[in-house]
N, C-alpha and C positions, 0 to 999 in steps of 0.2 A: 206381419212381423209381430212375435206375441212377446218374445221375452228380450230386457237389455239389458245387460251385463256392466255397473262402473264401476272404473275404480277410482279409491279416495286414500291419499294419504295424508299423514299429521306428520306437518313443519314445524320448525321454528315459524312461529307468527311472521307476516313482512314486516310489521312496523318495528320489529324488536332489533336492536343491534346486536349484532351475532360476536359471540364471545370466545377465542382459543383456549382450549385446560393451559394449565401452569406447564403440565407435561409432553406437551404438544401434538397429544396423542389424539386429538379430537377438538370439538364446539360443545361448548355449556350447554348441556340441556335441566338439568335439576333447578326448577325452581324457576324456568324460563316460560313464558306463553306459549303454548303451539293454537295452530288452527289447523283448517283443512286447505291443502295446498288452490290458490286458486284457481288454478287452471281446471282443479278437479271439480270445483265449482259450477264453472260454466259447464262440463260434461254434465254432474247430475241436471243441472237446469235443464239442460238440450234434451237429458233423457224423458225429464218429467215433463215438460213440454210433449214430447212426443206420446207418452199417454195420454193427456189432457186432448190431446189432439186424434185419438182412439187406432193411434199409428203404433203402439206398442200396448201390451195388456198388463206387464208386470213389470218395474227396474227394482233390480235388484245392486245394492251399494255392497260393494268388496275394499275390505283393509286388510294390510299387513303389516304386522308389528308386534310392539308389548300392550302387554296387555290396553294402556292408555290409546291405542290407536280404534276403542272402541267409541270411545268420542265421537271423531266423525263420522262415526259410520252413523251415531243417530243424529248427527248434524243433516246428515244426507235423508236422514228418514224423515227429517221434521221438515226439509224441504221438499219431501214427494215421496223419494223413495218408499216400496211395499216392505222390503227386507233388509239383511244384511248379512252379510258372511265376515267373521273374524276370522284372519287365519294366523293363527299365533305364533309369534315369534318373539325367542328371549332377548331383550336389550342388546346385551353384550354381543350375539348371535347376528341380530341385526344391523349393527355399526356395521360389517360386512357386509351385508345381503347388495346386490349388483340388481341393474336392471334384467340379467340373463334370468336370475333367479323369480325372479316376480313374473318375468313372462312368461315362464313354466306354467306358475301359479295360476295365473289368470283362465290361461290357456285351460289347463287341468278343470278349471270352476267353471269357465263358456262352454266345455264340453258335459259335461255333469247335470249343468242348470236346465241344459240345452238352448243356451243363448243365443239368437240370430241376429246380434250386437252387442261388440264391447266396445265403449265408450270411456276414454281416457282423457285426460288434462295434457296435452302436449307434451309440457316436461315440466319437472319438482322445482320450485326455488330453493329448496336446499342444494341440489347435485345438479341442475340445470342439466341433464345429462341428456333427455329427447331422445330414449333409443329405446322406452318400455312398449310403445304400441308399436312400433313395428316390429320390435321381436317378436309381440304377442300375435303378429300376426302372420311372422314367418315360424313358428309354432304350429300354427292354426292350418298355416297355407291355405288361410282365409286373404281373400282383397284386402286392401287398406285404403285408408281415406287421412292422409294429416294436414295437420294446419287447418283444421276446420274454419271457414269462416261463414260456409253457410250449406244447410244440408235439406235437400228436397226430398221428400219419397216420390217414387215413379212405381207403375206398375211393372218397368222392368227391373226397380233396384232401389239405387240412389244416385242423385246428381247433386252433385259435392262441387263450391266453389272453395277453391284454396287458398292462402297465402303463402305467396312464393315474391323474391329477389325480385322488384322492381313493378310487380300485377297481380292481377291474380289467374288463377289456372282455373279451370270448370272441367271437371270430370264425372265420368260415371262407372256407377261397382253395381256387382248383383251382391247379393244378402247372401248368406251370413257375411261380414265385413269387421274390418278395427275401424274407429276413425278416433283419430286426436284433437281436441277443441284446440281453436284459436283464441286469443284476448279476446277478437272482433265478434266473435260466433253468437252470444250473448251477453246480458246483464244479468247473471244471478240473484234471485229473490231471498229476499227475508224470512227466516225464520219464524215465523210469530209464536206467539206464547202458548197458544193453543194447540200448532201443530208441536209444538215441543213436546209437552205434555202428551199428547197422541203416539210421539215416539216413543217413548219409554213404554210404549205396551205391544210396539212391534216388533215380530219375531226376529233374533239375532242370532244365529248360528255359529259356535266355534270350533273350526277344526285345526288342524296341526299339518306343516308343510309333509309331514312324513305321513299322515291319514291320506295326501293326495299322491304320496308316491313323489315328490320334487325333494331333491339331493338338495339342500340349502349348504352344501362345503363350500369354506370362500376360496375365493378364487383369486384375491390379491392379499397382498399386506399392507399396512397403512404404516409409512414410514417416519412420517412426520406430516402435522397438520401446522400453519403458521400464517399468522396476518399478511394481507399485502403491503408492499415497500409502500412506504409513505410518501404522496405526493409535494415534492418541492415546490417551493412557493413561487408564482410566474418574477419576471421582470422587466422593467421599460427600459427600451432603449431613445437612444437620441434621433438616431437616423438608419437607415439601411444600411450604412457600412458598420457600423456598431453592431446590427443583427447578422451580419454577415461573420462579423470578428468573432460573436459569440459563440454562434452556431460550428464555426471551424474549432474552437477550443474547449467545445465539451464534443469532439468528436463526431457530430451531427452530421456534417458534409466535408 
């Protein structure tokens, strides 16, 4: 396995409370913290692990966005990563962009890099959407591997234990493959001050969704963006018929 392919996107930070425009058109991002999405975390760890461990020879960190989505690409660098690919996209451009669209991407970069692994964060905490690595891998009509929670190499492949509804599942892929990290998959390292520094002189590459040939036309309209209805406050009752009373007069039962 020589080369592995992650990708990294910039969220709203998790700690930050997520904010609707006046116009309802969106979430505040001006002037807001992002990081790097966590999920995508653990994937770079799993991948630099996987060097460390002389189970891969290069990871290369993949973003897409404005230009600021260059950030974590050396977030990713300063954690291991060799490289990084930007692939630029304009703001406005990208309030659109779909997971269909990024899997193109990825896809288009795993075959280019010549990547015998792409390695992804399950799903965004912005769009929780969980549907980028497996398109990237019905793209590829490469195997898939999600829900990582723990990944072996074998000499015939890989044996991928999963998170799945109620256990976990144990499977096996041959290489090339997608797989998606789970929370459980690992603990993501620290950055240190040194490997930061060391970033900033590793190679970063930017190209453009139309250099790779990927149509970025949206595909929805965004009709309104809006807070969720506020929860009402609980209340006690005296006794079971009283919970019964209640529950029949807000229509419950």
């Amino acid at each position: 396995m020589a080369r592995v392919l992650v990708g990294v996107k910039r969220v709203i930070d998790y700690a930050v409370k997520v904010r609707v425009k006046p116009d309802k058109t969106g979430v505040v991002t001006q002037g807001v913290k992002h990081s790097m999405n966590p999920f995508d975390e653990i994937a770079v760890e799993e991948a630099v692990k996987m060097k460390e461990k002389k189970l891969a020879t290069e990871v290369i960190a993949v973003s897409v966005g404005p230009a600021q989505s260059a950030e974590v690409i050396r977030t990713a660098m300063a954690m291991g990563a060799d490289r990084g690919v930007h692939v630029d996209v304009p703001q406005a451009e990208y309030e659109l962009l779909q997971p269909i669209h990024i899997s193109k991407i990825l896809a288009k970069l795993a075959l280019d890099e010549k990547a015998d692994l792409v390695i992804l964060g399950k799903q965004a905490i912005d769009d929780d959407a969980n549907q980028t690595a497996q398109m990237t891998a019905a793209v590829l009509d490469w195997p898939q591997g999600t829900f990582c929670n723990k990944i072996e190499k074998t000499d015939a492949g890989l044996t991928i234990t999963r998170e799945i509804d109620g256990g976990l599942e144990t499977i096996k892929t041959k290489i090339p493959a997608v797989l998606s990290a789970d929370l459980r998959l690992n603990t993501p390292r620290y950055a240190t001050l040194p490997n930061i520094m060391k970033a900033k002189k590793k190679p970063l590459k930017k190209v453009t969704a139309k250099d790779l040939g990927v149509d970025t036309t949206p595909r929805i309209d965004v009709i309104s963006v809006e807070d969720p209805p506020v929860r009402q406050a609980g209340a006690t009752v005296a006794d079971v018929d009283a919970l019964v009373a209640k529950l029949k007069e807000g229509g419950h039962i």
